[in-house]
C-alpha positions in Angstrom: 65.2 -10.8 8.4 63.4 -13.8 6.8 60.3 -11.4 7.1 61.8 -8.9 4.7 63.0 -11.9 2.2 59.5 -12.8 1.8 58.5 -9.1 1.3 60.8 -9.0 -1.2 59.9 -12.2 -3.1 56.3 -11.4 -2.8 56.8 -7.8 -4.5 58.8 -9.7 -6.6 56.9 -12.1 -8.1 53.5 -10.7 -8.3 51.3 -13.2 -9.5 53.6 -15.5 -10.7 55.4 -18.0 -8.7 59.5 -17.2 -9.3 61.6 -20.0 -8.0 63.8 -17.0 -6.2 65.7 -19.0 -3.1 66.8 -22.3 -5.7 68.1 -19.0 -7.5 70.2 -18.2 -5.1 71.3 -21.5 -4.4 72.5 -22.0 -8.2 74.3 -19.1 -7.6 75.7 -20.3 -4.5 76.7 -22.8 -6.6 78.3 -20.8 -9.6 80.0 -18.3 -6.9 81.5 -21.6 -5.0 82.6 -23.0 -8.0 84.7 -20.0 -9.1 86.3 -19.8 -5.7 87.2 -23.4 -5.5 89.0 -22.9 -9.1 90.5 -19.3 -8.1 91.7 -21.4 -5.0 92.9 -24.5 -7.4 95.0 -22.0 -9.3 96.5 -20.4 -6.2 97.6 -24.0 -4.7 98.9 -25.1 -7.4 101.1 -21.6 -8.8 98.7 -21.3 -12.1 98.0 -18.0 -13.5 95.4 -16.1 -15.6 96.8 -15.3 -19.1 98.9 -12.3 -19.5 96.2 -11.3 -22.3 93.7 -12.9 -24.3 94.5 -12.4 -27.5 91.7 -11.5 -30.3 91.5 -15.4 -31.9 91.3 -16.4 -28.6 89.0 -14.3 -28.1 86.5 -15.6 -30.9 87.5 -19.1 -30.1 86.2 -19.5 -27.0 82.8 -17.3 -28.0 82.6 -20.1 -30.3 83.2 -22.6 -28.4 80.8 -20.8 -25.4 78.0 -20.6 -28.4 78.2 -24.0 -29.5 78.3 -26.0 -26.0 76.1 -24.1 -24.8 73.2 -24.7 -27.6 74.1 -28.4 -27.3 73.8 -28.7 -23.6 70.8 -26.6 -23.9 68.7 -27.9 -27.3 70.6 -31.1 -28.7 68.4 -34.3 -28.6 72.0 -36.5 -27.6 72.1 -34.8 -24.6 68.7 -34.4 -23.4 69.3 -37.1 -20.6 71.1 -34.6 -19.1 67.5 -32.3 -19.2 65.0 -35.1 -18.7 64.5 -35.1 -14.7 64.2 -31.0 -15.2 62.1 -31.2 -18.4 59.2 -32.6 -20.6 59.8 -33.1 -24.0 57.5 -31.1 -26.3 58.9 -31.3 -30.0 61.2 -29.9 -32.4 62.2 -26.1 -32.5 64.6 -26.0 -35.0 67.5 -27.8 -37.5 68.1 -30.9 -34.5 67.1 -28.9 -31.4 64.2 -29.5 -29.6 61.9 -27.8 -27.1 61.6 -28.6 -23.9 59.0 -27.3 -21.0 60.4 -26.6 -17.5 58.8 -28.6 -15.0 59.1 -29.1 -11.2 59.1 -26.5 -8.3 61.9 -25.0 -6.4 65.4 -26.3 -7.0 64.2 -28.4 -10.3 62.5 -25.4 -11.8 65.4 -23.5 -11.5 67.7 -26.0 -12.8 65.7 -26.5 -15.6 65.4 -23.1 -16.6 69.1 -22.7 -16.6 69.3 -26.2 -18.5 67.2 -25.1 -21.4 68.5 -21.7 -21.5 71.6 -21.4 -24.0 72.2 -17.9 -22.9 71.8 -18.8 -19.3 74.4 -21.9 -19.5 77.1 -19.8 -21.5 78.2 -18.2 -18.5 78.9 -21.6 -17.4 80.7 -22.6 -20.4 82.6 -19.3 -20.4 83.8 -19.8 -17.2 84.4 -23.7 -17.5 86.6 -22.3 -20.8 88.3 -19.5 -18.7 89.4 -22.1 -16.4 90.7 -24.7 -18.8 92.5 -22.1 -20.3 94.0 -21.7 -16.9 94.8 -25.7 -15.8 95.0 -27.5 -19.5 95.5 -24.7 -22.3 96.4 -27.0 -24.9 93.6 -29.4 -25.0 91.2 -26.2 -23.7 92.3 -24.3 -27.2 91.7 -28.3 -28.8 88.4 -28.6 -27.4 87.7 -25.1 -28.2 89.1 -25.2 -32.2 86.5 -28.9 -32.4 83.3 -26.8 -31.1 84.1 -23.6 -33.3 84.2 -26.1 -36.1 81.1 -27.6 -35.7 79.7 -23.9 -34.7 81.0 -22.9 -38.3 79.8 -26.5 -39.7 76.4 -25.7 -38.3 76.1 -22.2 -39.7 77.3 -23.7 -43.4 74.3 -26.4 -43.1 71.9 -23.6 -42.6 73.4 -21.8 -45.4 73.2 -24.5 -47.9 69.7 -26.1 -47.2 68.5 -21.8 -47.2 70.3 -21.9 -50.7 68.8 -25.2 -51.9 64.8 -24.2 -50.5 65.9 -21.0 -52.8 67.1 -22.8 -56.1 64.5 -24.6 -55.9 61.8 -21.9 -55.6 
C-alpha cells in the first residue's frame, strides 16, 4: 500500500515537490471539522435551514468574499500568516503578497493561508454553521463584512474615477 502512495505522488508531482500527505492531513482536518459540527447539531436538536433564501444567499457570498481576502491578503492579520509566510510587498489597494515557505505541513498551510479562494470554503462552511448554532449574530457578522465588501468595491470605484478626472 504505502508503495502505491508513493507511485502515485511521484507520477504526481513530476519535477516539482507537491506537499501531497500535509494535503490530506488539512483535509483530515476540514472533513473532521464538518463532522464534529454535523455531530454538534445532532446533540444539541439544531437543524439546517428549511431553505436559503436568495439575500441570504448573497449575504453570505459576501461575507465568504470578504473574510476570506482579509484572512488571506490584509496586512492586520498577517500574524496569523507569518510562521507560514515571508513577506514580499504590496499587491494591491492594502493587500500584500506573501511567499509560501516551509515543507510539508507549513507549506501546505501556507498555501491555503494565502489563498483567498482556497480559505472561502472555510469561511463558507464556518458561515453555514453559524447559521446553524447563532443565526442572528451569523446574519450580523455577515451584513458587517458585506458592508465593507461593498465599502471596498466603492473605494476602488472612486480613486478609478478620481485617476480619470484627473487624466
Amino acid at each position: 500500500m504505502t508503495e502505491t502512495l508513493q507511485e502515485i505522488k511521484r507520477e504526481y508531482e513530476g519535477e516539482d515537490n507537491r506537499p501531497l500527505a500535509s494535503y490530506t492531513r488539512v483535509l483530515a482536518v476540514y472533513g473532521g471539522a464538518v463532522t464534529v459540527l454535523l455531530a454538534a447539531a445532532r446533540l444539541t436538536g439544531r437543524q439546517a435551514p428549511e431553505k436559503i433564501k436568495v439575500m441570504d444567499l448573497m449575504l453570505m457570498g459576501l461575507f465568504t468574499h470578504r473574510l476570506s481576502r482579509t484572512l488571506a491578503k490584509d496586512p492586520v492579520t498577517s500574524p496569523i500568516r507569518a510562521p507560514f509566510t515571508r513577506y514580499e510587498g504590496l499587491s494591491g489597494p492594502a493587500e500584500l503578497r506573501e511567499k509560501v515557505r516551509g515543507h510539508g505541513l507549513q507549506h501546505a498551510v501556507g498555501e491555503l493561508l494565502t489563498c483567498p479562494f482556497c480559505l472561502s470554503q472555510w469561511t463558507a462552511t464556518g458561515y453555514a454553521a453559524g447559521t446553524v448554532f447563532f443565526p442572528r449574530l451569523t446574519r450580523l457578522a455577515g451584513a458587517t463584512m458585506a458592508a465593507v465588501a461593498i465599502s471596498d468595491w466603492l473605494q476602488l470605484a472612486y480613486a478609478r474615477l478620481i485617476k480619470k478626472a484627473e487624466e
